[in-house]
N, CA, C and O atoms as a CHARMM CRD file, in Angstrom:
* protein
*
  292
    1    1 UNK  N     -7.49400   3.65300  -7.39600 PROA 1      0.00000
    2    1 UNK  CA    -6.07700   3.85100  -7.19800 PROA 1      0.00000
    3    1 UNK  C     -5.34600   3.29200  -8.42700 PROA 1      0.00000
    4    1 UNK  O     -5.75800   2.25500  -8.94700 PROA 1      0.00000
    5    2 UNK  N     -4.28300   3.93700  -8.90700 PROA 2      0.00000
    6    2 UNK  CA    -3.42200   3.82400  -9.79900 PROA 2      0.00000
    7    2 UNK  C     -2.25500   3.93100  -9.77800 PROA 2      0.00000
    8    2 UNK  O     -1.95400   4.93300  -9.13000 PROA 2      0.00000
    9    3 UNK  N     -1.23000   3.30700 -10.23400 PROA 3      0.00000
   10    3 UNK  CA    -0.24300   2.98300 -10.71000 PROA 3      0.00000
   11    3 UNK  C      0.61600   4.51900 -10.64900 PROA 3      0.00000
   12    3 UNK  O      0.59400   5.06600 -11.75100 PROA 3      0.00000
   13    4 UNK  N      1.26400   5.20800  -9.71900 PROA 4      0.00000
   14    4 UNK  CA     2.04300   6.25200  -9.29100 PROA 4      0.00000
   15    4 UNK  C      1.11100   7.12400  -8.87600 PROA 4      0.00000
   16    4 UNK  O      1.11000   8.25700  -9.35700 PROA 4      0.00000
   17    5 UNK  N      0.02600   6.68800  -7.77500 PROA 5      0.00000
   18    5 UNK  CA    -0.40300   7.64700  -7.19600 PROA 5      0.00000
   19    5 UNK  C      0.09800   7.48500  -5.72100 PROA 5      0.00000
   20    5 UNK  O      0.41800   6.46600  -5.11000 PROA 5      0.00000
   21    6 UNK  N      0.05900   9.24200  -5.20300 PROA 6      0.00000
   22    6 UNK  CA     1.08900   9.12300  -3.69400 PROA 6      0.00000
   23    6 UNK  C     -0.43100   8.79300  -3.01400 PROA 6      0.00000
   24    6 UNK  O     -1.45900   9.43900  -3.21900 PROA 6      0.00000
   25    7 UNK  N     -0.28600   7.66800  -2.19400 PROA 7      0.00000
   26    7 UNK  CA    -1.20000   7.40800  -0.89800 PROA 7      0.00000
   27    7 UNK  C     -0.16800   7.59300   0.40600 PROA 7      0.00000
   28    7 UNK  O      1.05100   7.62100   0.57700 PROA 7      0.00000
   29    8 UNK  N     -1.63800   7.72900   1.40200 PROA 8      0.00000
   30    8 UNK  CA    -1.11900   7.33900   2.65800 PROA 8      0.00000
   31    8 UNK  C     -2.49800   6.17000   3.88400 PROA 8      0.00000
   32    8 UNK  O     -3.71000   5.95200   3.86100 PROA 8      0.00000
   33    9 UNK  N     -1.40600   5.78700   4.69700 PROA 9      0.00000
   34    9 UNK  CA    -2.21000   4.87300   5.24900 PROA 9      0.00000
   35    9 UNK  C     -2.85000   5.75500   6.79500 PROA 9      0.00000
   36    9 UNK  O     -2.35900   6.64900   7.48400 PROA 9      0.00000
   37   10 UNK  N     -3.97300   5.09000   6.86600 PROA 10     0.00000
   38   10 UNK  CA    -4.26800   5.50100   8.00200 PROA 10     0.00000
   39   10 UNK  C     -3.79400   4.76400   9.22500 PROA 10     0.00000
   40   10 UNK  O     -3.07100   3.80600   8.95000 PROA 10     0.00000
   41   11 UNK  N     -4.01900   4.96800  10.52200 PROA 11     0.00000
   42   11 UNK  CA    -3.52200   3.73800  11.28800 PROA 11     0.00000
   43   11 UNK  C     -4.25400   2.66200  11.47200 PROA 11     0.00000
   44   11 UNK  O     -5.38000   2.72000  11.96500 PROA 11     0.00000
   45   12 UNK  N     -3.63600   1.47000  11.06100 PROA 12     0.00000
   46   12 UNK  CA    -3.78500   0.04400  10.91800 PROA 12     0.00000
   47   12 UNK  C     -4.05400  -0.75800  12.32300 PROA 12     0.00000
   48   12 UNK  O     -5.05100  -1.40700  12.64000 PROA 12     0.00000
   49   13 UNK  N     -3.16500  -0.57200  12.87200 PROA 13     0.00000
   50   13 UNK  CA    -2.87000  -1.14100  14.52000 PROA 13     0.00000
   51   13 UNK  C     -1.68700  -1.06500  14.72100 PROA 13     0.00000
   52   13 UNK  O     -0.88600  -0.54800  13.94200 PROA 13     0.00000
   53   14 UNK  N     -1.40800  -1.59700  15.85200 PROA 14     0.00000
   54   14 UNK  CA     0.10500  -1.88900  16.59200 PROA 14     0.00000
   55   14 UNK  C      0.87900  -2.70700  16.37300 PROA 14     0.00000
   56   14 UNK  O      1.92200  -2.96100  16.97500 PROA 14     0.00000
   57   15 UNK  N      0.25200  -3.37600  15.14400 PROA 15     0.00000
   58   15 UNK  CA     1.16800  -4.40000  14.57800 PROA 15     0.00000
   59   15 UNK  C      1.35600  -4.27900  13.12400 PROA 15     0.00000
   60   15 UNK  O      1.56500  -5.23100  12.37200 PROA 15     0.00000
   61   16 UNK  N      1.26700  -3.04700  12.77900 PROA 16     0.00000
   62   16 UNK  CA     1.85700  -2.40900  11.77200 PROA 16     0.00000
   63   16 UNK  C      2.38900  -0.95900  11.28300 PROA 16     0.00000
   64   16 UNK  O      2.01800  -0.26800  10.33400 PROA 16     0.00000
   65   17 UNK  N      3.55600  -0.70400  12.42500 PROA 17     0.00000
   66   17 UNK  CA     4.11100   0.09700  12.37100 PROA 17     0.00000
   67   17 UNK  C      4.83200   0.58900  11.34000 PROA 17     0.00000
   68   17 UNK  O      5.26200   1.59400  11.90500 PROA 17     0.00000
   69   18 UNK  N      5.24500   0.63100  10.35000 PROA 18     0.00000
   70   18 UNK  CA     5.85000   0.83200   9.18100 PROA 18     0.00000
   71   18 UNK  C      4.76300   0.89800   7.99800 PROA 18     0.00000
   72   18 UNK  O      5.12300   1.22100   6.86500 PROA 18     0.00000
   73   19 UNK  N      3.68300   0.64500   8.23100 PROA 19     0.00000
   74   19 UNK  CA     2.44600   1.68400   7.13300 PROA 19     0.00000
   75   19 UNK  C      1.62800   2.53100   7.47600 PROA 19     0.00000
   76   19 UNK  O      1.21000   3.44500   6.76500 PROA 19     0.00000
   77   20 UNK  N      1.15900   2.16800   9.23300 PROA 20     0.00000
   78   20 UNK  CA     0.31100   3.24400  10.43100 PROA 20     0.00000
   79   20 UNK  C      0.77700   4.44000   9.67900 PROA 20     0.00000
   80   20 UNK  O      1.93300   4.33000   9.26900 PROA 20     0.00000
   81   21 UNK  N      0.20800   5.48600   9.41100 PROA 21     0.00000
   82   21 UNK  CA     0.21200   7.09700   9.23100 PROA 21     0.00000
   83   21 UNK  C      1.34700   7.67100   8.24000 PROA 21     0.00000
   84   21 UNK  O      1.91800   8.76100   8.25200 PROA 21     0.00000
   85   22 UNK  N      1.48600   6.49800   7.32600 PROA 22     0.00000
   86   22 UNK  CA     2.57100   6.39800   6.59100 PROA 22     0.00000
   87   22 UNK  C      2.15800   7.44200   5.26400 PROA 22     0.00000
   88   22 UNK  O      1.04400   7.96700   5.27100 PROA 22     0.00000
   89   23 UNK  N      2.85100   7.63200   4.44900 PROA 23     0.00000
   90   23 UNK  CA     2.91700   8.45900   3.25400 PROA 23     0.00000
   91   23 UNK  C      3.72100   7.14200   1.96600 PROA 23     0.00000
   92   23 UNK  O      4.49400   6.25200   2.32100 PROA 23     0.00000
   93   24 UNK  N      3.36700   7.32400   0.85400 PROA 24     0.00000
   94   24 UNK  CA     4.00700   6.15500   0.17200 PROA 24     0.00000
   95   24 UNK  C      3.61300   6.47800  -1.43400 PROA 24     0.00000
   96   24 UNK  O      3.19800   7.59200  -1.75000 PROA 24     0.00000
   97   25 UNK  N      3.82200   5.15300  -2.63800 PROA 25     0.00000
   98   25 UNK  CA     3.94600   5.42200  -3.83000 PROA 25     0.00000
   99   25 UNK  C      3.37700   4.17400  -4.11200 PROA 25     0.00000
  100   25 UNK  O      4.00500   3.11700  -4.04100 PROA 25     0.00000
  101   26 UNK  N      1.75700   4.31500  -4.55100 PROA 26     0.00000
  102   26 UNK  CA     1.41600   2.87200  -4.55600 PROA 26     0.00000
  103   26 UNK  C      2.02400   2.42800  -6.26900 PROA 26     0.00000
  104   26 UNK  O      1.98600   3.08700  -7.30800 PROA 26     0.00000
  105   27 UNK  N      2.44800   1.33500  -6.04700 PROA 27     0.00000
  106   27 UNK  CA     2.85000   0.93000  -7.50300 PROA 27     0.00000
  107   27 UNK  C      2.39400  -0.25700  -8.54900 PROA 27     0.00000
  108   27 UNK  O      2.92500  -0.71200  -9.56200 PROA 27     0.00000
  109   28 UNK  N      1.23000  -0.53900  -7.88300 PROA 28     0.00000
  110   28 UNK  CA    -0.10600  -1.25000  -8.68800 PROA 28     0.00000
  111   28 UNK  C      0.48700  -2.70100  -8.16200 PROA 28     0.00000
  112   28 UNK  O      1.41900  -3.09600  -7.46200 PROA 28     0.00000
  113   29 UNK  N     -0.59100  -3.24900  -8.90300 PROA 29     0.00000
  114   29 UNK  CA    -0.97500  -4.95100  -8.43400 PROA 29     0.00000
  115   29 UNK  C      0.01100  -6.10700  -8.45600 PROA 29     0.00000
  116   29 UNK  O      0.45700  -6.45800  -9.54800 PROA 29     0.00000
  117   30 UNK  N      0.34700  -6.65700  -7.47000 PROA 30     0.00000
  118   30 UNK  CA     1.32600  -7.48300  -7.95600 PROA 30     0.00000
  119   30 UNK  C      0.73700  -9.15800  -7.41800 PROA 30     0.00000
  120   30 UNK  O      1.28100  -9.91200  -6.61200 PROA 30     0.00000
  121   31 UNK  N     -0.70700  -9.38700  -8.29400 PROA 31     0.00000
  122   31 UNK  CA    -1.28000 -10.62600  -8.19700 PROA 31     0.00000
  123   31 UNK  C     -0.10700 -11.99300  -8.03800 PROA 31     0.00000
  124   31 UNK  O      1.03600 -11.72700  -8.41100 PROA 31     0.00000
  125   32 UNK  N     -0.33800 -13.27200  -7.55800 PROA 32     0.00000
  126   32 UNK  CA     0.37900 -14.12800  -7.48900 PROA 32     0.00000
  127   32 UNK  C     -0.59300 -15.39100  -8.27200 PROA 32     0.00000
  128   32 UNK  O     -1.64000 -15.51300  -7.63600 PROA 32     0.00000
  129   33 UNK  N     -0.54800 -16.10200  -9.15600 PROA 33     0.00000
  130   33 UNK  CA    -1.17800 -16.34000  -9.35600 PROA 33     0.00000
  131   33 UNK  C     -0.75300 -18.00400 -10.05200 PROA 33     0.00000
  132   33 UNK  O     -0.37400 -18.21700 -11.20400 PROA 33     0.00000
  133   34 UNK  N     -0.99900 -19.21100  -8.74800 PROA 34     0.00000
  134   34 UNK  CA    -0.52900 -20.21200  -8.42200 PROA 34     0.00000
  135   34 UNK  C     -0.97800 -21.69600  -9.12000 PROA 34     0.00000
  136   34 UNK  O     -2.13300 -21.73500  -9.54200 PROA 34     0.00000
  137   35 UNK  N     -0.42800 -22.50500  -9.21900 PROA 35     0.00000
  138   35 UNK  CA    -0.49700 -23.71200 -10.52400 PROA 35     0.00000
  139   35 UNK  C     -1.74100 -24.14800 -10.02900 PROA 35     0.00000
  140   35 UNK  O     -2.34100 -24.87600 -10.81900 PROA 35     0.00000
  141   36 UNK  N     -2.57100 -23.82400  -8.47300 PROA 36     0.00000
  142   36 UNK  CA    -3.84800 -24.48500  -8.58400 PROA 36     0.00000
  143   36 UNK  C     -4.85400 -23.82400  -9.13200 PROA 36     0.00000
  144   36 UNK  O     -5.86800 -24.49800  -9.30900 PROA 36     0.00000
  145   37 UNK  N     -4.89700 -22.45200  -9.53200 PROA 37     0.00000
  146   37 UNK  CA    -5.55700 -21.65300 -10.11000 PROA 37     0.00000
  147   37 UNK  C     -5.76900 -20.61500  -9.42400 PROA 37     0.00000
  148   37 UNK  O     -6.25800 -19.63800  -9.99100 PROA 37     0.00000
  149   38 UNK  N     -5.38200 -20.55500  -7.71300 PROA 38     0.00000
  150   38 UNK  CA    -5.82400 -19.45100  -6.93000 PROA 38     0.00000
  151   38 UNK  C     -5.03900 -18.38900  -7.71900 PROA 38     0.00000
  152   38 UNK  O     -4.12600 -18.55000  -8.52900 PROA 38     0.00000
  153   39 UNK  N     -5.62400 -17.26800  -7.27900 PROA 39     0.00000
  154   39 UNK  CA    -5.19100 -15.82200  -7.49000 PROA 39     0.00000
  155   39 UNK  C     -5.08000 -15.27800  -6.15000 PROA 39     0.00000
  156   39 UNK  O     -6.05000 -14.94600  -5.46800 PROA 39     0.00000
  157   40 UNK  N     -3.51500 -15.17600  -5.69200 PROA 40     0.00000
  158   40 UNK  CA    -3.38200 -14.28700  -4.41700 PROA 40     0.00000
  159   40 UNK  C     -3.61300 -12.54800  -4.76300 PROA 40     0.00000
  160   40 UNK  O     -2.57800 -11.89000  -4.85800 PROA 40     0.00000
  161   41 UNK  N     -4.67000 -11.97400  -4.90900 PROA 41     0.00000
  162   41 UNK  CA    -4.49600 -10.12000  -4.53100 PROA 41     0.00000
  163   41 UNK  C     -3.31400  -9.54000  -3.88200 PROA 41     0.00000
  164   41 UNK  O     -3.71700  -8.52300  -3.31800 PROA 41     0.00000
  165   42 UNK  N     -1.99000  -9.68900  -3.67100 PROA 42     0.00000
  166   42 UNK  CA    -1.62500  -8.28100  -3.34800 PROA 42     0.00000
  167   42 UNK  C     -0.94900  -6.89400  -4.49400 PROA 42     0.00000
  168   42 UNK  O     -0.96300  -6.62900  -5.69600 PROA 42     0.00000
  169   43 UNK  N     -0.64500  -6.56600  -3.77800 PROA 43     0.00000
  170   43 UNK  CA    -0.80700  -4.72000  -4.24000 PROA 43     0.00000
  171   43 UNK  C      1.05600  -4.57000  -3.52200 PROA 43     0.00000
  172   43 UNK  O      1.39100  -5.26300  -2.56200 PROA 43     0.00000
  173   44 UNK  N      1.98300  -3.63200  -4.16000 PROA 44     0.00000
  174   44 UNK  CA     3.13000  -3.33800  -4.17900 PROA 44     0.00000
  175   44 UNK  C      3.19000  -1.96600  -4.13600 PROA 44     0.00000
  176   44 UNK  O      2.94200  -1.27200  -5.12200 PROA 44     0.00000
  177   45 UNK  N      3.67500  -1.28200  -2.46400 PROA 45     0.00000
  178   45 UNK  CA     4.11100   0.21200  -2.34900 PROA 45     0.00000
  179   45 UNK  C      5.06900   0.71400  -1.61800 PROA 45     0.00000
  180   45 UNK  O      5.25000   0.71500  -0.40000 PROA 45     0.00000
  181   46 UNK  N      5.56900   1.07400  -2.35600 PROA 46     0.00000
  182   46 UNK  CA     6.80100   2.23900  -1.58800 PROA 46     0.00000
  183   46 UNK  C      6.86900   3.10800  -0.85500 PROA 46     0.00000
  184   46 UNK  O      7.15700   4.14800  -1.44600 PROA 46     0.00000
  185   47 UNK  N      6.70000   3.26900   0.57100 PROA 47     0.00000
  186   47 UNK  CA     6.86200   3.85200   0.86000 PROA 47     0.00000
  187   47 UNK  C      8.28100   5.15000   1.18600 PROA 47     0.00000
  188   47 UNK  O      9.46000   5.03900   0.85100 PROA 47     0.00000
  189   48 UNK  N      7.61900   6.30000   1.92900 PROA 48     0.00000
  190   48 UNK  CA     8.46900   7.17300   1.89200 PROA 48     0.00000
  191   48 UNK  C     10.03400   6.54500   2.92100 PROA 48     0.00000
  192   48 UNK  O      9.83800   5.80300   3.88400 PROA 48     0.00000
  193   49 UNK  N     11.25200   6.90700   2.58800 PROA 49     0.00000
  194   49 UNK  CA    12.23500   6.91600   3.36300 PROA 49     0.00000
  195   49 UNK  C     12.98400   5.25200   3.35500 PROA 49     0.00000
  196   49 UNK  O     13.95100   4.86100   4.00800 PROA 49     0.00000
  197   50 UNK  N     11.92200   4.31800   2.12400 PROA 50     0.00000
  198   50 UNK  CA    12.08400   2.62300   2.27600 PROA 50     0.00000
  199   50 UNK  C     12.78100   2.41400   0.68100 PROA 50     0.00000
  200   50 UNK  O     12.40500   2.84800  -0.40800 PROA 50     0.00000
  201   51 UNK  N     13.63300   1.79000   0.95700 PROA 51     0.00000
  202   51 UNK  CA    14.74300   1.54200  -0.56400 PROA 51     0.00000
  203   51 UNK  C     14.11200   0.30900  -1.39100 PROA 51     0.00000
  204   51 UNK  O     14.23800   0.09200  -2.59600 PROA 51     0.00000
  205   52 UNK  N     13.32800  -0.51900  -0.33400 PROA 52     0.00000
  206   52 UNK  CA    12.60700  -1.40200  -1.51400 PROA 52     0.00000
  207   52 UNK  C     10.85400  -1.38000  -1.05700 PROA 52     0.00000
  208   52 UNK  O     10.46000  -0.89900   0.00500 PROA 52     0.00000
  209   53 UNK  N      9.93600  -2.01100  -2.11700 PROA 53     0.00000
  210   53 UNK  CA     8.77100  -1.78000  -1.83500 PROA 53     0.00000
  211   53 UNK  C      8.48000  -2.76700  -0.94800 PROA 53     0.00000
  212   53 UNK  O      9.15400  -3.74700  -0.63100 PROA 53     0.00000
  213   54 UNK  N      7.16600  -2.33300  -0.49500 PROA 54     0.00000
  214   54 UNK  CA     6.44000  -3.39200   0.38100 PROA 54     0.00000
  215   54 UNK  C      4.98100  -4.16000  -0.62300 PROA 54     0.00000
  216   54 UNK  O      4.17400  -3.51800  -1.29600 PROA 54     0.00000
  217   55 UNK  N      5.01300  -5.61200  -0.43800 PROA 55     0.00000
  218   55 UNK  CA     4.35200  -5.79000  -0.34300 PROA 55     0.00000
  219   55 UNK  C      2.76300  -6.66700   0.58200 PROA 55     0.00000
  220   55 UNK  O      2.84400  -7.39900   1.56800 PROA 55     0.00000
  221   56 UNK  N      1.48900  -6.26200  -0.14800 PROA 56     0.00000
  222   56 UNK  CA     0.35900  -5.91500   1.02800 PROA 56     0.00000
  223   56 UNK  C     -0.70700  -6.49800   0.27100 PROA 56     0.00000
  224   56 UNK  O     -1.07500  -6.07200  -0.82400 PROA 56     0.00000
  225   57 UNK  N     -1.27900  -7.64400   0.97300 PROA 57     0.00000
  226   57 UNK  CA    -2.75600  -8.13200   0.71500 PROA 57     0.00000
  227   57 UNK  C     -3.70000  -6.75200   0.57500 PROA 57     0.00000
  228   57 UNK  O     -3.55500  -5.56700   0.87300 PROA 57     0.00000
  229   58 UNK  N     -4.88000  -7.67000  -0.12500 PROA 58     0.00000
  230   58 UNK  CA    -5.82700  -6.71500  -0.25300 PROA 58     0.00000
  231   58 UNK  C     -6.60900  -6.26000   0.86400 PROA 58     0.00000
  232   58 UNK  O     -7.53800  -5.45300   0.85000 PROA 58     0.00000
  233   59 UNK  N     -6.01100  -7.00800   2.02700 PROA 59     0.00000
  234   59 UNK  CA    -6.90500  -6.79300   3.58200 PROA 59     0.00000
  235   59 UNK  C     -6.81000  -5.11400   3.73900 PROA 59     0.00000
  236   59 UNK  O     -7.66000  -4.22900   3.83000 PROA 59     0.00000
  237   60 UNK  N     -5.36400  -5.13500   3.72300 PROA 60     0.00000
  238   60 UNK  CA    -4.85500  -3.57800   4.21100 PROA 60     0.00000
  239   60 UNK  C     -5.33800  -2.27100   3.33100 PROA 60     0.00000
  240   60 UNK  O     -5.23700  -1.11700   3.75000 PROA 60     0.00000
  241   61 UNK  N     -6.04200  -2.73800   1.66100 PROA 61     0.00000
  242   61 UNK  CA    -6.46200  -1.46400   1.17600 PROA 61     0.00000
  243   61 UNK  C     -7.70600  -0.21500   1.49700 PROA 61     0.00000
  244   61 UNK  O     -8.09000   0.88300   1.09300 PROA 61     0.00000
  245   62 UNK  N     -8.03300  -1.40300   2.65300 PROA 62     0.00000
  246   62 UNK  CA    -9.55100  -0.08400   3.39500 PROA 62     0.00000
  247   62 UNK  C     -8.61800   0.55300   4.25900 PROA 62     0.00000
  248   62 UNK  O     -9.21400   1.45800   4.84300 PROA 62     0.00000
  249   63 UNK  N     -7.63000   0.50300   4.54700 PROA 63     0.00000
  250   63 UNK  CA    -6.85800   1.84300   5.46700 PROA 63     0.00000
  251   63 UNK  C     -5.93000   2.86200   4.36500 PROA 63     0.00000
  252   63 UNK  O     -5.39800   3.86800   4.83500 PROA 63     0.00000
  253   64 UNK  N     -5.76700   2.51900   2.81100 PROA 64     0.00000
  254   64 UNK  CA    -5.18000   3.37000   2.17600 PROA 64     0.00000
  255   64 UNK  C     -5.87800   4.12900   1.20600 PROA 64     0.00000
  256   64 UNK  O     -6.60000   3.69200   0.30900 PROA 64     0.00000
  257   65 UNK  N     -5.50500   5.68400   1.55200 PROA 65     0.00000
  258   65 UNK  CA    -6.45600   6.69200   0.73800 PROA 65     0.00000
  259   65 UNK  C     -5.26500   7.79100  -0.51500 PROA 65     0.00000
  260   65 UNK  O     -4.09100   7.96200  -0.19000 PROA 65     0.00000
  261   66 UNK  N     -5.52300   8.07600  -1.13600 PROA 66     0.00000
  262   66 UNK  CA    -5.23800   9.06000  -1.93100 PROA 66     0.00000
  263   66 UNK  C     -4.78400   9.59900  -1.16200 PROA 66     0.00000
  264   66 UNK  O     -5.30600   9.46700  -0.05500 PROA 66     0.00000
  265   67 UNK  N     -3.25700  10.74300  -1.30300 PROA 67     0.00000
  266   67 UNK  CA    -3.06800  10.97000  -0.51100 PROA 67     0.00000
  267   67 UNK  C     -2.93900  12.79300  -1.10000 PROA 67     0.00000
  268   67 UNK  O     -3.30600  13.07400  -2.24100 PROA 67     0.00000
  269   68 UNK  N     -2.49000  13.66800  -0.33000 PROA 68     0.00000
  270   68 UNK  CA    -2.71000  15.43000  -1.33400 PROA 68     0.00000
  271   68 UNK  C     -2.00600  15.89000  -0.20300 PROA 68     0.00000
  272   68 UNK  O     -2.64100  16.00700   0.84500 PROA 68     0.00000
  273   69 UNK  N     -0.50100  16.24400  -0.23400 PROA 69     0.00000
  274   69 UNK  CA    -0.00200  16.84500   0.71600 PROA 69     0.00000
  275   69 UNK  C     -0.70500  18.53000   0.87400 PROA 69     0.00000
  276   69 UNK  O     -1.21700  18.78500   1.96400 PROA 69     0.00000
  277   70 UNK  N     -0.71000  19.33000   0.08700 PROA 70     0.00000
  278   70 UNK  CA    -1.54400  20.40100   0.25700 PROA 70     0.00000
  279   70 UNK  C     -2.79500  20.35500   1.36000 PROA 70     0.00000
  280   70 UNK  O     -3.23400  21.33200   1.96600 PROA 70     0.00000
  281   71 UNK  N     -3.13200  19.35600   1.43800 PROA 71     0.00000
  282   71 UNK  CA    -4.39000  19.30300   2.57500 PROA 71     0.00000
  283   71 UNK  C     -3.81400  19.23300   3.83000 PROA 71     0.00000
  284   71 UNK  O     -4.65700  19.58900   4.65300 PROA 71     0.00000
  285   72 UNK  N     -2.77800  18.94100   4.35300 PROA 72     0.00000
  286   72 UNK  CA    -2.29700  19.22400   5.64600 PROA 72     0.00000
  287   72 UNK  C     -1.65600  19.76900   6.27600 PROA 72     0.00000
  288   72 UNK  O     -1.10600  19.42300   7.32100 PROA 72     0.00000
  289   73 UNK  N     -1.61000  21.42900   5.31300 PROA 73     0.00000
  290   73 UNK  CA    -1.05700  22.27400   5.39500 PROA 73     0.00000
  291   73 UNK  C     -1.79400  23.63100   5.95900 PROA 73     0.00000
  292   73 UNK  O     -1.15600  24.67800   6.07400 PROA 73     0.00000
């Protein structure tokens, strides 16, 4: 995954309604990376119809795929 590719999520659970079956604009890595040396992983995406991005640990990237609107047509 790269930096302006459209993904979408698959469903997550019930406690994440706002990426479940979502469509979006992943907009690459937005590591945190803290005075003890940890490196927090998350990842920054926009989804469709949302004025600012979300951001998402690396837990949530096994539910987000490439996404090809043509295929669900």
């Amino acid at each position: 995954m790269k930096a302006g590719d459209l993904i979408k999520f698959d469903r997550i659970n019930g406690h994440c309604p706002s990426l479940s079956n979502k469509v979006g604009l992943y907009l690459g890595e937005a590591f945190i990376h803290r005075n003890d040396g940890v490196v927090v992983e998350n990842h920054r995406v926009l989804m469709v119809g949302e004025a600012k991005p979300t951001i998402i640990d690396r837990g949530l990237l096994r539910w987000m795929r490439p996404y090809d609107p043509n295929e669900e047509k």
